[in-house]
Steps between C-alpha positions, in 0.01 A plus 500: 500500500845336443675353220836356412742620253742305349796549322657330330940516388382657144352776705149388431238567706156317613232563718355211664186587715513395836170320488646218290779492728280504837237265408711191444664562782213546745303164324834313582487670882132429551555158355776421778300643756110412442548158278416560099169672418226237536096574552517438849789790586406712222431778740789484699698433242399818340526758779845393538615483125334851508697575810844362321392688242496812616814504753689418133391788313560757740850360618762548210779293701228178499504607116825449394590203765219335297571578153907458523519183685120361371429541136685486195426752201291246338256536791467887467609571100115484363424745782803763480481804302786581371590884541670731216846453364698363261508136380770292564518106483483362832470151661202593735473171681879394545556880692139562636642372853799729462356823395388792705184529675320803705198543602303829360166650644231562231257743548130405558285587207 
């Protein structure tokens, strides 16, 4: 499975899984395509969100396209754990578009 990590100038570091990456972008995909989610397309609607969903997590390009030029760090901050180092202060959400992403392959458990 693939994540995202981001760092940031201070040389801080966060992991952002890509499932909360992925699955805003395939709902806003599946939206454009099949209409928003009512009763009557709920199938179809599904099988393609699922379909979105899966072409996201397994592509690390689709990824970081997403997450650089479609969220913010407010979107992913409750969600990002925040790997070891030092503290420094930081202004997360004024250099969140400017730090440095990559995409990293986690293990299945």
């Amino acid at each position: 499975m693939l994540s995202v990590q981001v760092t940031f100038s201070n040389g801080e570091k966060f992991e952002v899984a890509g499932l909360v990456i992925a699955h805003p972008r395939a709902t806003y995909y599946t939206n454009a395509d099949h209409g928003i989610l009512t009763t009557k397309n709920h199938a179809e609607w599904t099988e393609h969100h699922t379909k979105e969903l899966d072409y996201a997590l397994n592509n690390g390009e689709e990824l970081l396209t997403w997450i650089q030029n479609n969220m913010n760090w407010a979107d992913v901050k409750q969600y990002a754990k925040k790997l070891p180092m030092q503290d420094h202060n930081v202004d997360f959400e004024k250099e969140f578009l400017d730090a440095k992403f990559e995409v990293l392959e986690i293990a299945k458990s």
